[in-house]
VOBA-1610 file (N, C-alpha, C; in pm, whole numbers, padded with zeros to 5 digits, always signed):
BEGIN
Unk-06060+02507-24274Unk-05943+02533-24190Unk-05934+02684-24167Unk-05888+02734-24030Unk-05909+02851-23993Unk-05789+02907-24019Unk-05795+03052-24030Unk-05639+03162-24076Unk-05526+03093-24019Unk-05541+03112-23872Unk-05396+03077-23802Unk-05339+02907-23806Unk-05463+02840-23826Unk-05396+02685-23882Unk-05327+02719-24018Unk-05387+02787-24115Unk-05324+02784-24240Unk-05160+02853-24247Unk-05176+02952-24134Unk-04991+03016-24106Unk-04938+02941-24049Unk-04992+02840-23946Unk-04875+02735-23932Unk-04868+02631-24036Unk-04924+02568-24064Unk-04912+02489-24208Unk-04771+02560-24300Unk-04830+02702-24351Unk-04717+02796-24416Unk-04584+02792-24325Unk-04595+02767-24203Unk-04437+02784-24102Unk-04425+02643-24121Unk-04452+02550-24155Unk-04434+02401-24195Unk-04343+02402-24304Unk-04436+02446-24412Unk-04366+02449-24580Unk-04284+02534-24543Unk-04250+02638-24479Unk-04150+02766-24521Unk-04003+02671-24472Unk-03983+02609-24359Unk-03884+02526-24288Unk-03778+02448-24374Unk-03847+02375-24473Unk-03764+02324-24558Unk-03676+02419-24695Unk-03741+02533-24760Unk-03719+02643-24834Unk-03580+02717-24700Unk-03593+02751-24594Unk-03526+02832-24505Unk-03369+02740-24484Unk-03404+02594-24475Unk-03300+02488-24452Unk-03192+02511-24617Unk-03266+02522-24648Unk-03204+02514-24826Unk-03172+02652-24828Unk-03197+02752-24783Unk-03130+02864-24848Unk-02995+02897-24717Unk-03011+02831-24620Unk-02911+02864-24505Unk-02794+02774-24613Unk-02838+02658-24605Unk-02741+02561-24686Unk-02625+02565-24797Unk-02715+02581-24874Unk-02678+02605-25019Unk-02614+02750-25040Unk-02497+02728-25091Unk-02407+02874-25088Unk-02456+02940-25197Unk-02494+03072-25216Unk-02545+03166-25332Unk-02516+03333-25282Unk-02519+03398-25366Unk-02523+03525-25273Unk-02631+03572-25249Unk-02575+03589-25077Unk-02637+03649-24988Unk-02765+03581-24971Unk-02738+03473-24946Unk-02822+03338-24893Unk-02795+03355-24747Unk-02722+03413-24705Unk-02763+03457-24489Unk-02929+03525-24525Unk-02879+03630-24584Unk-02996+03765-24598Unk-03124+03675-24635Unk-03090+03593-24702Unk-03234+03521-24768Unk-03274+03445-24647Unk-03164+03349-24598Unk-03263+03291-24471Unk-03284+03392-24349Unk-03251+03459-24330Unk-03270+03557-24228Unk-03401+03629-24261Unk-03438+03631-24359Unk-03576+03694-24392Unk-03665+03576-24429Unk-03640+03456-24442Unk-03687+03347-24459Unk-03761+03318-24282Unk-03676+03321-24221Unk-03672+03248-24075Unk-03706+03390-24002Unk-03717+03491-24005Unk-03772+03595-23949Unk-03916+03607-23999Unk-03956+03633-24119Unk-04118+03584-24160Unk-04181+03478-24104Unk-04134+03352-24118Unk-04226+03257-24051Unk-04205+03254-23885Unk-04118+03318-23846Unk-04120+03338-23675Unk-04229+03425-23663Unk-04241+03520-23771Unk-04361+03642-23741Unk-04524+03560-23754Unk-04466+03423-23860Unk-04644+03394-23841Unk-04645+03334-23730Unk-04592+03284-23669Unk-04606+03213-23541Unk-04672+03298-23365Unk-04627+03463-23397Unk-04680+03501-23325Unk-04811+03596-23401Unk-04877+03618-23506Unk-04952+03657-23548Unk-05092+03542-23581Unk-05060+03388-23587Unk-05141+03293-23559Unk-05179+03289-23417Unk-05114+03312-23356Unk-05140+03296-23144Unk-05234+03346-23104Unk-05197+03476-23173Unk-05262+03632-23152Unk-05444+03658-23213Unk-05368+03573-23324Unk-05532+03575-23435Unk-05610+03473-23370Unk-05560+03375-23330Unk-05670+03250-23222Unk-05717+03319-23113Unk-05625+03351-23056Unk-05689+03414-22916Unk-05815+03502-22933Unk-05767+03590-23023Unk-05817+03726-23036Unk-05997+03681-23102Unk-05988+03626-23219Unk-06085+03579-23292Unk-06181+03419-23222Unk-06141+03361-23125Unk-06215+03232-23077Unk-06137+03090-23175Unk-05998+03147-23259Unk-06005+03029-23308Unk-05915+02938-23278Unk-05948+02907-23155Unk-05845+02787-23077Unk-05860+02697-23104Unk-05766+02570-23199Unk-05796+02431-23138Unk-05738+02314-23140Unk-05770+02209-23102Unk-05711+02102-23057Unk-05578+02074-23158Unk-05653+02118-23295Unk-05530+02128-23424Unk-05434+02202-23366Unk-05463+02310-23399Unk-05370+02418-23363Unk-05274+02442-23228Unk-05373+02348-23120Unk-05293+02391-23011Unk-05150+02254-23001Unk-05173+02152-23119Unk-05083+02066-23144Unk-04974+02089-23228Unk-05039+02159-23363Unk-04994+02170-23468Unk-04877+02296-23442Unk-04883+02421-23398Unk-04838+02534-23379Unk-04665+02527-23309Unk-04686+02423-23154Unk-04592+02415-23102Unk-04510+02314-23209Unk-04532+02228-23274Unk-04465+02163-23333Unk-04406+02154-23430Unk-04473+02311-23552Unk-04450+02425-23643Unk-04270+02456-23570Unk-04313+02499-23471Unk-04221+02629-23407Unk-04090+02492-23424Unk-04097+02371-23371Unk-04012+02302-23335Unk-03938+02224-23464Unk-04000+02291-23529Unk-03946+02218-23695Unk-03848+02342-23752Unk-03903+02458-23716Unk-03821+02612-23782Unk-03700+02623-23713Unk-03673+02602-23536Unk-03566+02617-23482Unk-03493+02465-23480Unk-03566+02333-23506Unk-03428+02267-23496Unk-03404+02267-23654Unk-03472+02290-23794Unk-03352+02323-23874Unk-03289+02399-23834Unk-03272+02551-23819Unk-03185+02628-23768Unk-03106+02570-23682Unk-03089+02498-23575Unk-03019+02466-23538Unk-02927+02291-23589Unk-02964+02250-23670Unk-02901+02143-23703Unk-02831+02244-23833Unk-02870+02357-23925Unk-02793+02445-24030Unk-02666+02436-23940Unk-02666+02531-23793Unk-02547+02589-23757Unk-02467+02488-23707Unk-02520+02380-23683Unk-02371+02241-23678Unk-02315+02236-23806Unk-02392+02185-23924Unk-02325+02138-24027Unk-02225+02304-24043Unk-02282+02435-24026Unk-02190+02571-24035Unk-02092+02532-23946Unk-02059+02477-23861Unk-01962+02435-23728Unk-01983+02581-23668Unk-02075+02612-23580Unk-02014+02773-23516Unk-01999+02689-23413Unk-02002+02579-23342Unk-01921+02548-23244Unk-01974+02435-23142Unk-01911+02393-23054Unk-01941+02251-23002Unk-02101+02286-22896Unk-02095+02431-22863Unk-02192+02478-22792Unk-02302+02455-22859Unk-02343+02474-22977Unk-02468+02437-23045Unk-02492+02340-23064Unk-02396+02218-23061Unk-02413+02044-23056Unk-02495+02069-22984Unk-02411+02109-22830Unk-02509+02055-22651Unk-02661+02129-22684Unk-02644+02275-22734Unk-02772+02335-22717Unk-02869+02226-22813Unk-02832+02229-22941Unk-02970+02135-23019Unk-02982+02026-22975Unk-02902+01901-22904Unk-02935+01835-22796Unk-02985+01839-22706Unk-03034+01942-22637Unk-03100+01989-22486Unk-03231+02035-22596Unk-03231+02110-22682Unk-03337+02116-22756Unk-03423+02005-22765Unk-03388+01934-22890Unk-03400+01807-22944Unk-03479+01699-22826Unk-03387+01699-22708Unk-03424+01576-22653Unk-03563+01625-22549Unk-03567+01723-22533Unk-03702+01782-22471Unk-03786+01798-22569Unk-03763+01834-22707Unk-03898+01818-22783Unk-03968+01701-22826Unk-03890+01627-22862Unk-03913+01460-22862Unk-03997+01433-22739Unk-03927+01419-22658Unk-03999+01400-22481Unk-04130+01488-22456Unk-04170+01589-22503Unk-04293+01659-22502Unk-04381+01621-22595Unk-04339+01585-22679Unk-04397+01560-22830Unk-04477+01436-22803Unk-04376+01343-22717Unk-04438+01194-22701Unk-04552+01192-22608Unk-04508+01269-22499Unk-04619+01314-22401Unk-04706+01376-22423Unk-04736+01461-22513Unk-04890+01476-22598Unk-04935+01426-22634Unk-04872+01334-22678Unk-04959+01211-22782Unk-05024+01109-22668Unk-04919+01092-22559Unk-04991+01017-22447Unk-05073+01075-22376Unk-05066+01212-22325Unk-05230+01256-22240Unk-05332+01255-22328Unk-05289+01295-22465Unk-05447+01299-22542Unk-05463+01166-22567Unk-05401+01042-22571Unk-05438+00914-22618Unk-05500+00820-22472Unk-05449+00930-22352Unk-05530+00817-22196Unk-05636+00937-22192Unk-05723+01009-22277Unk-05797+01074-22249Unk-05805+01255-22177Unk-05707+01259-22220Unk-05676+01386-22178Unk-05700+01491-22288Unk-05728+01616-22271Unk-05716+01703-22345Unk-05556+01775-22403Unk-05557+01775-22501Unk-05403+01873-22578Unk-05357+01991-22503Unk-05296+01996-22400Unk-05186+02101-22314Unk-05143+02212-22382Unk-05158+02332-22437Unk-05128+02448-22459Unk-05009+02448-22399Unk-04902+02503-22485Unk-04768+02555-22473Unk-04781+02670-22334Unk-04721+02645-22250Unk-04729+02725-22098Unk-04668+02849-22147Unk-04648+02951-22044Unk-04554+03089-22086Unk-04352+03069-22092Unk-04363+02970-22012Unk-04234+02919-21999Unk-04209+02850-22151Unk-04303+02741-22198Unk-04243+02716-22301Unk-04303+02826-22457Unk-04338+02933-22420Unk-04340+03055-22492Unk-04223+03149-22509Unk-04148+03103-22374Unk-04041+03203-22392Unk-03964+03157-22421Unk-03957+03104-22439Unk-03832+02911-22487Unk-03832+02940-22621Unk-03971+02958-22650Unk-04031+02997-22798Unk-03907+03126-22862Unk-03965+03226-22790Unk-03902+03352-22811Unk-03749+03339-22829Unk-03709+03280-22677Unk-03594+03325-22687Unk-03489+03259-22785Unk-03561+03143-22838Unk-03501+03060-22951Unk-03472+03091-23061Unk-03592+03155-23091Unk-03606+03238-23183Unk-03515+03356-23250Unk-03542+03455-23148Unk-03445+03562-23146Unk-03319+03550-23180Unk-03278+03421-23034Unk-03123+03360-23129Unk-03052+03319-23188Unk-03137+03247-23298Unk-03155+03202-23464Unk-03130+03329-23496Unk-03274+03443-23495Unk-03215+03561-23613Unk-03121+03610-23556Unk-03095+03661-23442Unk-02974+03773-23409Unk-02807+03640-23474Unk-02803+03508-23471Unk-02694+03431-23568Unk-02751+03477-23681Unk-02833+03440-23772Unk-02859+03480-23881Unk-02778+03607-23934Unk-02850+03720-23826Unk-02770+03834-23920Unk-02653+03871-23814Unk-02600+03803-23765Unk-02411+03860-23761Unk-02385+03782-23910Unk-02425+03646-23944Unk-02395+03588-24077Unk-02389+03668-24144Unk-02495+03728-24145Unk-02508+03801-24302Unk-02429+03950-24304Unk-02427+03991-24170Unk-02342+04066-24203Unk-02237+04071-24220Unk-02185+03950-24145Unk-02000+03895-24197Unk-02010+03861-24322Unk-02083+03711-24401Unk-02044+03688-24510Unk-02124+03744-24579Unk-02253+03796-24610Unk-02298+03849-24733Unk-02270+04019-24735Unk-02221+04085-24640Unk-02171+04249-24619Unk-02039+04224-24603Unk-01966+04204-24571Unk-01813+04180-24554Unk-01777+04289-24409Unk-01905+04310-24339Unk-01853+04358-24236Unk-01787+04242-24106Unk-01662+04308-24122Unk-01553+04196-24027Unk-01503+04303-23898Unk-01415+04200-23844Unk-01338+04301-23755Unk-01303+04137-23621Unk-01225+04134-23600Unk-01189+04017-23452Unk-01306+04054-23333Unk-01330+04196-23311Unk-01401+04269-23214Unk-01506+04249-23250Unk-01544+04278-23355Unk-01736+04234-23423Unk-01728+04123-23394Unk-01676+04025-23478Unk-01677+03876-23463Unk-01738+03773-23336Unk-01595+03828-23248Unk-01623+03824-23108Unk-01765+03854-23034Unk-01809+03929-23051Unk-01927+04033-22991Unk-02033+03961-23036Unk-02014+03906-23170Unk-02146+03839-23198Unk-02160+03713-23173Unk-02046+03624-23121Unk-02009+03504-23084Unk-02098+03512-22917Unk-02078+03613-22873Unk-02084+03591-22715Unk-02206+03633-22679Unk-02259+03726-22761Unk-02428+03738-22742Unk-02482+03610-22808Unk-02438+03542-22922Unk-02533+03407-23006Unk-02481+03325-22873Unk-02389+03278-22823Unk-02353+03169-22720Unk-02466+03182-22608Unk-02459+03342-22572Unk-02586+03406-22426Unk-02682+03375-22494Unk-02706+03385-22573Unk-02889+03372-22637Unk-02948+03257-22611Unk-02839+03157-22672Unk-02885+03023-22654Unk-02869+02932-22614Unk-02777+02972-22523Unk-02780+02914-22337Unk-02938+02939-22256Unk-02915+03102-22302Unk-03069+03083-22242Unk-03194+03004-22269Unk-03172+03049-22393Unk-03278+02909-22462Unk-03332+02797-22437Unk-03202+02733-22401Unk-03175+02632-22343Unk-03187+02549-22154Unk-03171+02692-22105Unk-03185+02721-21984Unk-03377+02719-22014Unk-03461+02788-22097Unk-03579+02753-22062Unk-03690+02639-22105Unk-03563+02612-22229Unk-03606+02467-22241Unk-03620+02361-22171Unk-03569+02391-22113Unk-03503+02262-21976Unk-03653+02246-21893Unk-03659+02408-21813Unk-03745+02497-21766Unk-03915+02449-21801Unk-03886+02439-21913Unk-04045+02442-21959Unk-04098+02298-21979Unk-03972+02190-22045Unk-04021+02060-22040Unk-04050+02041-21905Unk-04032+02099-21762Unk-03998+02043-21672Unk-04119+02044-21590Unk-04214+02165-21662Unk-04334+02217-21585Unk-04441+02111-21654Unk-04400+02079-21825Unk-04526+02019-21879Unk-04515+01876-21856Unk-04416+01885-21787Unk-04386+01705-21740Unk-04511+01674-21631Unk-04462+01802-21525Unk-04529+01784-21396Unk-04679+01826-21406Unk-04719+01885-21553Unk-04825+01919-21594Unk-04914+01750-21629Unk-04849+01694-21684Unk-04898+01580-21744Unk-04857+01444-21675Unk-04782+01452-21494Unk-04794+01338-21442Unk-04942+01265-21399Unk-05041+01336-21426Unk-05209+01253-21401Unk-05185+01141-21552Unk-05128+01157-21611Unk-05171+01092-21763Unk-05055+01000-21764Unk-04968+01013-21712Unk-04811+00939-21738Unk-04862+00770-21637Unk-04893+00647-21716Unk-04956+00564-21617Unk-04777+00426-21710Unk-04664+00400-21676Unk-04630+00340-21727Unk-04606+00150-21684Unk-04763+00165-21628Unk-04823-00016-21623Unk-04859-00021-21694Unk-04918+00061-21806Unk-04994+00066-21917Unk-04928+00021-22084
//
């Protein structure tokens, strides 16, 4: 097994450790998952990078990686329901959720009518990103509200309305990106079959 399969594997195992430390109240368990869920976001783009770069692309990886990524952000996003930050993250991990499922299934069907495994497009790269980002940038207003005690109505606020923008957008390219690998994979979609 090649480097960058073995860092997603590691962004596999790290997911459940990151779920449990968001969870479970301890101090300064933000700080822990925030460095939990910021490390394995980093292997995710340092595996991409190391395939490309080195020849080691493959059919594993180009399965395994997107589906890594989709295990790290919907814990994160099923953490911040049970946290209640608000009815907006229901809809968002729903618009999540129901496009990864729906992509997920559709891989399994072009590669099972003979198709080759579809590489994550740039659209659903930035979907990637921007998901990302807005996990950690929630992460650490968390940690800086409850594990720093930096408060204020005005902070609060401020960090409410950039995490809401973040992952609207998110969401906005989630939409975006299932929408291209749909139309990517209507040769394979045969449902007489």
């Amino acid at each position: 097994m090649n480097t960058p399969n073995k860092l997603t594997i590691a962004r596999i195992i790290a997911t459940p450790v990151f779920m449990a430390t968001l969870m479970i109240e301890f101090p300064y368990h933000y700080t822990v998952a925030l460095l939990l869920f910021a490390g394995a976001s980093l292997t995710d783009m340092i595996d991409g990078k190391m395939a490309r770069k080195y020849g080691f692309i493959t059919d594993f990886g180009k399965f395994l990686d997107p589906l890594a990524d989709k295990m790290l952000t919907t814990a994160a996003f099923l953490g911040f329901i049970k946290m209640g930050i608000g009815w907006q993250v229901t809809w968002i991990a729903f618009i999540v959720l129901f496009r990864e499922f729906l992509i997920s299934s559709l891989r399994l069907v072009v590669v099972s009518s003979g198709g080759k495994v579809i590489a994550a497009n740039i659209w659903g790269k930035c979907k990637t990103v921007s998901q990302m980002a807005g996990i950690i940038f929630a992460l650490l207003a968390y940690a800086l509200i409850s594990d720093f005690g930096i408060d204020g109505s005005g902070f609060t606020l401020a960090c409410d309305i950039i995490i809401s923008i973040l992952f609207w957008v998110s969401a906005v390219l989630c939409i975006i990106s299932g929408v291209i690998y749909l139309l990517d994979s209507k040769d394979y979609i045969d449902p007489s079959k």
